[in-house]
Every structure is written in structure tokens, then in C-alpha cells.
N, C-alpha and C positions, 0 to 999 in steps of 0.2 A: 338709556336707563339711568343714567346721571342726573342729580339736580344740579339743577342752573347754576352757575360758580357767576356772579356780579364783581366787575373789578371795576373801582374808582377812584377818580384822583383826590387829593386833599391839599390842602396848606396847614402844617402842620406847627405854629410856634414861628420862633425866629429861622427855624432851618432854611435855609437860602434855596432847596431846590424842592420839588414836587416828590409828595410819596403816592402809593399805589396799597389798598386796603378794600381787604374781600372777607366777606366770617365763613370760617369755618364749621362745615352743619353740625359735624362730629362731636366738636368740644361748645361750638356754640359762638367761640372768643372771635373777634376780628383782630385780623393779623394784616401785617403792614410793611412793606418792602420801600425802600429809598431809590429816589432815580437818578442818573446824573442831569438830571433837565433843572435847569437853572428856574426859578420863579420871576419871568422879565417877558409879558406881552401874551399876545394871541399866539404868537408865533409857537413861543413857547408849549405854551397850555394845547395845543395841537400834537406837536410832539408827544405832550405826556400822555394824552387820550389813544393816538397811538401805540404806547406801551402795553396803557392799561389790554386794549385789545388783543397786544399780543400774548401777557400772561396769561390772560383768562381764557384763549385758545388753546394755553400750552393747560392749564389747569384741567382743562376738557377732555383734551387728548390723553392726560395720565401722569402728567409731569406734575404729582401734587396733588394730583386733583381730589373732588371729593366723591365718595359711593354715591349711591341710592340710598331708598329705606329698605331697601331687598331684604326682607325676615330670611330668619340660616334654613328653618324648613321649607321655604320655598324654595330657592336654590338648591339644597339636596333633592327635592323631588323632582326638578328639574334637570339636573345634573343626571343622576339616576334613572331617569327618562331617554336621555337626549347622548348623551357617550355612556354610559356603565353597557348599555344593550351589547356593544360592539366590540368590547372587550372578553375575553377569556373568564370562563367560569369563576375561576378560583381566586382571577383578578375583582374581580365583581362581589364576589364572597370578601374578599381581604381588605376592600374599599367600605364596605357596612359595617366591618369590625373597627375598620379607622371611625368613621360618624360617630358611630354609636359610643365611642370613649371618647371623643370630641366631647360631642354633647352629655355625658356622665362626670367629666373632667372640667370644663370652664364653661358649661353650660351657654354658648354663643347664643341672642337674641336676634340679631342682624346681622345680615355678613360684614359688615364693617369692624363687627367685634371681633374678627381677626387679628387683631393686632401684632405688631412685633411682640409686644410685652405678653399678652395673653397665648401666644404660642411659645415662649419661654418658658410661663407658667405650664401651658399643656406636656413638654417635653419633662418639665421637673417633674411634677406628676405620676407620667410611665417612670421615669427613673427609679422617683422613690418607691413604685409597687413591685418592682423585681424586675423591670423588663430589660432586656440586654438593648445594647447600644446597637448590634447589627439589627434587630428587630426594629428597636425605635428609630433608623435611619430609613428603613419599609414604609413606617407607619408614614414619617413626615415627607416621603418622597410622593405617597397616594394624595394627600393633602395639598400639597406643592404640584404640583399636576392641577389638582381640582380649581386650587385660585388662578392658577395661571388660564388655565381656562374662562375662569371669569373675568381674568381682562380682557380676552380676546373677543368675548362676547359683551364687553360695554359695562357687564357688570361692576365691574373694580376700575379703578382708574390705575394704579399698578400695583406689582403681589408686595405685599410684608414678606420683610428680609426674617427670615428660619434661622434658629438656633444653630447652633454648632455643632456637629457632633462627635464627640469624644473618637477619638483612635483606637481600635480597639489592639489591646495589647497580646504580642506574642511570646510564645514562652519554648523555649529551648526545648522542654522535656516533653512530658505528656501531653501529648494537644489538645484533650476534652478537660474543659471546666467544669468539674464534674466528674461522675465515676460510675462502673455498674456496681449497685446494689447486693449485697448480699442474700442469700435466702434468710437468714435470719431478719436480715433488716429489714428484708419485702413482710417476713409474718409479724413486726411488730408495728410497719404500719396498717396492714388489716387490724388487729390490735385496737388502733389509737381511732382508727377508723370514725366513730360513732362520738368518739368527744370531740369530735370536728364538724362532722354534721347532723347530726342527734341518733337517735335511735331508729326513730323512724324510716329515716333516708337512709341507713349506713348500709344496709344489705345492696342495694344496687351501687352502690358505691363503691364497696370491697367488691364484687361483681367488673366494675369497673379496671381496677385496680388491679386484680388476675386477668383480665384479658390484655391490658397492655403487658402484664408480664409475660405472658405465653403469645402474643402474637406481635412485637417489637412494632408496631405499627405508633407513629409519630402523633400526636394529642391532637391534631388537623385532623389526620385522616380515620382517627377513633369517630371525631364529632362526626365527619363523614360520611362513616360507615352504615346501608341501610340494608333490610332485608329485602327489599321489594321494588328500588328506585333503579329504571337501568342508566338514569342519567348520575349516581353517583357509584360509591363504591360499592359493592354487594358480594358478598361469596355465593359459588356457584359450586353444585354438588352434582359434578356428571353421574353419569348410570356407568360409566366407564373410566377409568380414569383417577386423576389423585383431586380432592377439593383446593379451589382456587382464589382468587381476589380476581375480580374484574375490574379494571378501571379504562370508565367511557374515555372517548376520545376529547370529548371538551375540557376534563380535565391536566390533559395531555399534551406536553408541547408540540408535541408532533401531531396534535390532532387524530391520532388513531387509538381505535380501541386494543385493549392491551389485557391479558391474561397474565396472573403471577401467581408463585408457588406460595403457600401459606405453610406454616410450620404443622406438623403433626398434631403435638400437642394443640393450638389454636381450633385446628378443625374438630377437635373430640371437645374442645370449651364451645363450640358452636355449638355442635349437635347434642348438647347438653337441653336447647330448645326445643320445644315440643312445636313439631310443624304448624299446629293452630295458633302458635304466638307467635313464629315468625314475619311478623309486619312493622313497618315503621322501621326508626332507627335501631339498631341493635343494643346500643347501650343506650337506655331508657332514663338518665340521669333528669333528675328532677331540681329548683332553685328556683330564683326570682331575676325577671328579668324587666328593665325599667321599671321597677314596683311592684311588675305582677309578679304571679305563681306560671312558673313556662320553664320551658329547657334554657341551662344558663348557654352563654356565651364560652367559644375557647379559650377567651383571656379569665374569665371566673375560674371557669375549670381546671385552668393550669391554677388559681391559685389557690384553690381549696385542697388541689394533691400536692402541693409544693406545705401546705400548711398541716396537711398528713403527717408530712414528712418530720416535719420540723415538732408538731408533738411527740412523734416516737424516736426524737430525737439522732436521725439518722444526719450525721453529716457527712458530702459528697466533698466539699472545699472549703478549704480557712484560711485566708489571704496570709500569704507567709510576713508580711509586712504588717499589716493587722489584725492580729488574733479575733479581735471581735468581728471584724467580716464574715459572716461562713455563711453559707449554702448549702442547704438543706435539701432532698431528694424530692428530685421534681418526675414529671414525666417522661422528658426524656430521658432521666437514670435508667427507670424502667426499661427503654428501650436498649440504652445501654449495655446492659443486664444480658439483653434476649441478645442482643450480638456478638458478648463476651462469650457464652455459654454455647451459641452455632460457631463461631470461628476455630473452636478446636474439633469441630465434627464436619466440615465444608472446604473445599477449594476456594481460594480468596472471587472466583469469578462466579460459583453458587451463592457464597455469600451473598455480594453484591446484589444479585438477583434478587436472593431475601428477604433481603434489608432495603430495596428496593432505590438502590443510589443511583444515582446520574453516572456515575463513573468509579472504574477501580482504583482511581487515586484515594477516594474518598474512602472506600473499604479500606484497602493498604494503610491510609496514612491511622485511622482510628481501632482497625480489631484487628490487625494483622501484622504479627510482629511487636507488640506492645508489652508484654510480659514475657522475660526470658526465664523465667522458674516455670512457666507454664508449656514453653516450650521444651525446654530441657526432660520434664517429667517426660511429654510426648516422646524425645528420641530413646529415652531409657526405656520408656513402654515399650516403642518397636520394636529396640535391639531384646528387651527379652522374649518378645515374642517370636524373634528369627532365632532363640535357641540359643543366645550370645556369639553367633558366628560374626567375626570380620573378615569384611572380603574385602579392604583396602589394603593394596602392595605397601610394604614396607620402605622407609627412607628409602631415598639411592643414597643419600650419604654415606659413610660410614663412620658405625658407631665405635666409641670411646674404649667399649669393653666387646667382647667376642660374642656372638651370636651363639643361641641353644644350636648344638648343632656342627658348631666348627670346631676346630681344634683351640684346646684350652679356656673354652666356653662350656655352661652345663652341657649334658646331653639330653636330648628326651626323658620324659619319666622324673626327672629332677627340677629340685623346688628352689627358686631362687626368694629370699625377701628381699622387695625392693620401699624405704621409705618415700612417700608422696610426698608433694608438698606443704600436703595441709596434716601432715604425721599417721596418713592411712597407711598399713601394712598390705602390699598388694603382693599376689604369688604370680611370679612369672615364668610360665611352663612353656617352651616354645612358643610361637608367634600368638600369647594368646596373655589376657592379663584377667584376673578376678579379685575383685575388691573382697580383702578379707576381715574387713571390720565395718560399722554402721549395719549390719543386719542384711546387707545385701546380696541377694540368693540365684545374682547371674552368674554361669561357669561358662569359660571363653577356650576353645579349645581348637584344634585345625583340623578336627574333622569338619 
């Protein structure tokens, strides 16, 4: 599939030894390499012919060499055709989302318009539109696959060396870039809703926008989501039983099919459909796609609720180093939001389930354990609802001052003040203590 690469010798000026000069189909230019063969006989000019031979094998085989005129839609449909079939659903979905920004981003004509520089360009690109570094290191890994394939099939003589990509940085404290939403914030971008995609569209839109907040379901698996398709996600409504998520086995690393719990609220936002519309995707979002009128893309998607967000001025992050960095409420805040709000109602291993993570590292490390006011409230709830009883033994130390109880210590029945450290007045009655200031209406006692 290569065009013919011509190397030939020259005499080039006074230079005392033979050069080697072939054009380049790409730029057009003829380029010109130095040999060490002396300009002295047949002998010589043999030697050099021999060189020539040898580059121009090496230019063939890929060391340099030059493409074809391969057009980039032929190759994707070939590509597409030929490996995408053999790969995993989702890999195959996540490969037409890379194309499709390809070609919307540095619009390639030929494969050759791969270039180093023009996938520098591609990468600036996503950068500049919001896309995170773990994501845009996905995108150029499907694409680096694809050329690398096209040398192995003749098409490319070898792959264009790929951008860099940035380290993505860690941070001591909170691990979500980002944050859950508040309800307030969630009503003011329904709100802002309609001066982002007009009036017309905004109803399915805010529609949109309440189902990731009540079913914590990731902006992939929203696009997804179908009433009718058993090859994708679909909720299923037993005659027996709580409503579920189904996800086919193709989407699945394990290749099996998989049932999962869906939140309460989610299954009452479903059944808000009337059985005669439940067909097609469930969230019926409407835009333009390569020019036409069609359902947009997941990468639009995220960025028309990321510019929700950002009209109703919700911010999620402000780079502590530069204030004008910020990040505004995207979709997965959203889900965020739905994880914050189950973590304090779920066992860390229900959660998991619901949220539907690969592993409990991933629960633990984001909704579990992450806010100690939130926690704190929780044990104050419990203990008042056990009546203020403590059933933990007391020090085996012993204490500085006498125990209610012993000699030269209160007795029962009597009130000792004790000051805290933050200047609360606490009564300490026998083994029992009740906060007697800030409003607080627990009494702690040894019955």
C-alpha cells in the first residue's frame, strides 16, 4: 500500500563523495543524505548504487518511509470493519467517540495527516475543552492502537511519536476533584437550564438533569440507558421483587450478564413513564450531530451540563494556586451528590453495589469516611436514640479525683460541674455525663 520511495545517486558540487536523494510524496521536497563513498571510478559509483538500494528498502520497510494516499475515511471503515468487530462493546463505542473528535478537531484528509504536530494540536484541543488528563490519556491510547495497526498492515511506514501526557496530580486531602452538589445548587441549575439550551429543549434536559440526580448513574451509562435494547442497559420491573438495572454481559468484563439495585427514588423517576413511551433511549436528549439535528454525543453532553453548571454558577473546585482556575458542576457532581446522600443510609459494601464500583477501595476511598461532621451527627443520632445509655467500662486507670460512689467522692443523686474544654458546663452524675449548655436534650444516666 506504500508508494514507490526512488533513491538515487547524484554529484552534488565540489563535494568529494556521492550523495543519495529521494522526494518526499508528503511535503513534495527531495531530500538528500551524504555517503562516505568517495566520487573515484566504477568501482566506486557501484558501491553508491548499492547504498542507494539499501535505503530505499529501509524507506519501504518503515524506517522513514513514505504512506500511501490512504483517505482517513477509508481507513476507519476499514479499521472499523476488520478489529473494532472483535473487541468489547464499550471498547468499540469509546473508539467512535475517539473518530468522531478526531475528525471534528483537526479534521484529517489522509492518514498521513497524522502527524506528530497535528496530534499535538488534537491533544491541545481536548485539553482546552475540559477534558481531564486520565481521559485524554484513553482517548490517545484507542488511536495509538489504531496507527499502530496501520503499520502492521502496510498502511503507515511507522506510527507518529504521541504527545505527552501530563502526570495527573495527587492531593493529600479530599480525593474528588470536585464535590457533591448541593440541593440548592442541583434547583438552580434546572434554573439556568433553558438559557443554556433554549426553551424548547430545556424540559428534557432538566428531565435529564433529575435522573442523574436521583439515579447516580455515570454520564456513559445515562447515554446508555434504553427502555427496550437487551443488548444495553435497561431497567426491568419484576411482578415480584424490588426494580433493577440490567447490564448485558457484553458490556461486562466478565462477560456475564449482571442485575443491580437502582435506588428507590430512580425507580418512582422511571415509572413516571407512561408504558406506551417506553421505547428507545430513556433519556431522549435532542442537539446536532456532525451538522445534523440527532442525539448529541457523550462528550457534548458532558459539556452542555458542565455549562449548566457553570451558568448557575455552581462551583465544585478553584485551584488553590490559581483562583481563576475553577470547575464548575459537571455530571459526575451529580453523581457525586447521589453517593454522598446513600453513604450515610448503606453499609460501605451496599453502597458499592449502588454505585456500581469495581471495588470497595473505590467506595471507601470517595463516600466513606470523608466528612467527620457528618459522621459525628450520625453517632450523636444513635446514642440518642439508645436513650443516652453508655455501655463502655470505665478507665482501669485511676482517676485523679474519687469516683461518684467512693468515699470522699460525690454520692449518687449529686451534681458535680465539671468545665470542658471548649467552656461547656457538663453535670456529672455517676458514670453518666449530659451536656448542659448548646441546647442539647441527651440525659446519660446508669440505668
Amino acid at each position: 500500500m506504500f508508494e514507490r520511495v526512488k533513491v538515487w545517486v547524484v554529484e552534488i558540487g565540489s563535494r568529494p563523495n556521492y550523495c543519495l536523494q529521494w522526494r518526499d510524496p508528503i511535503t513534495q521536497r527531495v531530500r538528500t543524505k551524504a555517503t562516505p563513498i568517495p566520487r573515484a571510478g566504477a568501482r566506486s559509483r557501484s558501491a553508491a548504487d548499492r547504498l542507494a538500494g539499501e535505503l530505499e528498502a529501509q524507506l519501504m520497510a518503515g524506517a522513514g518511509g513514505t504512506p500511501s494516499r490512504l483517505r482517513w475515511e477509508e481507513f476507519r471503515e476499514r479499521y472499523e470493519k476488520e478489529v473494532v468487530p472483535g473487541l468489547a462493546k464499550r471498547t468499540a463505542e469509546k473508539i467512535g467517540t475517539v473518530f468522531d473528535r478526531l475528525e471534528e478537531e483537526i479534521s484529517p484528509v489522509r492518514l498521513w495527516d497524522l502527524t506528530e504536530a497535528r496530534l499535538s494540536a488534537f491533544a491541545a484541543a481536548l485539553r482546552s475543552s475540559g477534558l481531564k488528563e486520565t481521559t485524554l490519556a484513553g482517548y490517545l491510547a484507542h488511536l495509538k492502537s489504531a496507527l499502530g495497526w496501520a503499520v502492521k498492515q502496510k498502511l503507515l511506514p511507522a506510527r507518529p511519536a504521541f504527545p505527552k501526557i501530563h502526570r495527573a496530580k495527587k492531593y493529600a486531602g479530599r480525593p474528588m476533584k470536585g464535590r457533591p452538589i448541593t440541593a440548592e445548587e442541583f434547583e438552580r441549575m434546572l434554573e439556568k437550564t433553558a438559557e443554556v439550551v433554549g426553551e424548547e429543549a430545556a424540559p428534557e434536559w432538566r428531565r435529564y438533569l433529575r435522573g442523574l440526580w436521583v439515579s447516580g448513574l455515570r454520564l456513559t451509562e445515562s447515554m446508555d440507558l434504553w427502555w427496550d435494547r437487551p443488548d444495553r442497559l435497561y431497567p426491568v420491573f419484576p411482578k415480584k421483587g424490588r426494580p433493577m438495572l440490567h447490564v448485558p454481559g457484553e458490556l461486562e468484563k466478565g462477560n456475564s450478564d449482571r442485575l443491580l439495585p437502582i435506588a428507590p427514588e430512580f425507580a418512582l423517576f422511571l415509572a413516571e413513564t407512561p408504558d406506551a413511551d417506553r421505547t428507545g433511549p430513556v433519556f431522549k436528549l435532542t442537539g446536532r450531530r456532525r451538522g445534523q439535528p440527532g442525539r448529541p454525543l457523550p462528550h457534548r453532553v458532558s459539556e452542555i451540563v458542565s455549562e449548566i453548571g457553570e451558568k448557575a454558577g455552581v462551583r465544585v473546585y478553584v485551584d488553590p494556586k490559581d483562583p481563576k482556575k475553577v470547575k464548575y458542576a459537571s455530571a459526575h457532581d451529580l453523581r457525586r451528590a447521589f453517593g454522598e446522600r446513600w453513604a450515610a443510609r448503606l453499609m460501605p459494601a451496599q453502597l458499592m453495589e449502588l454505585m456500581r464500583h469495581e471495588s470497595i477501595e473505590t467506595t471507601l476511598r470517595f463516600y466513606v469516611g470523608t466528612d467527620a461532621q457528618r459522621t459525628a451527627d450520625a453517632a450523636w443520632a444513635a446514642f440518642d436514640r439508645a436513650g443516652g445509655a453508655i455501655s463502655t467500662p470505665a478507665p482501669s486507670a485511676a482517676p485523679s479525683a474519687p469516683l461518684s460512689g467512693q468515699p470522699g467522692g460525690p454520692q449518687p443523686g449529686t451534681e458535680t460541674r465539671v468545665i470542658a474544654g471548649d467552656g461547656a458546663s457538663l453535670k456529672v452524675d455517676g458514670a453518666g455525663i449530659e451536656p448542659a449548655t448548646h441546647g442539647f436534650s441527651v440525659r446519660c444516666s446508669t440505668n
